[in-house]
N, C-alpha and C positions, 0 to 999 in steps of 0.2 A: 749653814746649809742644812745641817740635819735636823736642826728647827724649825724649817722649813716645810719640810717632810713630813714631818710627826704634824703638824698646822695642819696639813692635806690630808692626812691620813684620818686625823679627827674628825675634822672638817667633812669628808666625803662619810663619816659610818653616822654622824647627828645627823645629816641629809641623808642618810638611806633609811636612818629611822623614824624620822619625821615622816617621811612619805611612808612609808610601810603603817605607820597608827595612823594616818589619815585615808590611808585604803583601805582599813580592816574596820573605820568607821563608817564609810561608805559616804562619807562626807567633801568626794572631790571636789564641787564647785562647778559638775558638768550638769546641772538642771537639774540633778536629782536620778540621772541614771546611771551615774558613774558606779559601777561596783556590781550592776544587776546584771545575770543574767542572759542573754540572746534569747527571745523566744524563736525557735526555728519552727516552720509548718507541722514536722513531724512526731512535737511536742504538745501538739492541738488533738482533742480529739475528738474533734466535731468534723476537724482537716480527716483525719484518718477516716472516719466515717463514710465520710460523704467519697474520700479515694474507693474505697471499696464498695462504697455501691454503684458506684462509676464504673469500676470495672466490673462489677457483676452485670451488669446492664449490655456491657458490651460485651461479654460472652455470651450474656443470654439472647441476641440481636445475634450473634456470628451463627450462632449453633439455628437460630429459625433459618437465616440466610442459604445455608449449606443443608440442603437434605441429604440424608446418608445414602452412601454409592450400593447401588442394588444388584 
């Protein structure tokens, strides 16, 4: 039985270290993006750019829309 154990014990830290050098190669097996990165919108900033000229446009439209209270 505690032969057993110790099989498992080994067994599961070669399998965590297999996987761990094959993550830190970036070499999963998933196309080629395994490993990279998320680009999210807010990492763009052509994205940001273009957010803030959107919103300036549409202050700049509120503030013609509303003439000041006389």
């Amino acid at each position: 039985m505690p032969r057993v154990l110790l099989f498992i014990v080994i067994l599961g830290i070669v399998l965590y270290l297999t996987i761990r050098m094959i993550q830190r190669r970036g070499d999963g097996g998933g196309g080629g993006t395994f490993g990279r990165r998320p680009v999210a919108p807010d990492d763009d900033p052509t994205f940001l750019r273009d957010l803030d000229s959107q919103l300036w446009e549409q202050q700049r439209r509120e503030q013609q829309d509303d003439p000041p209270a006389s």
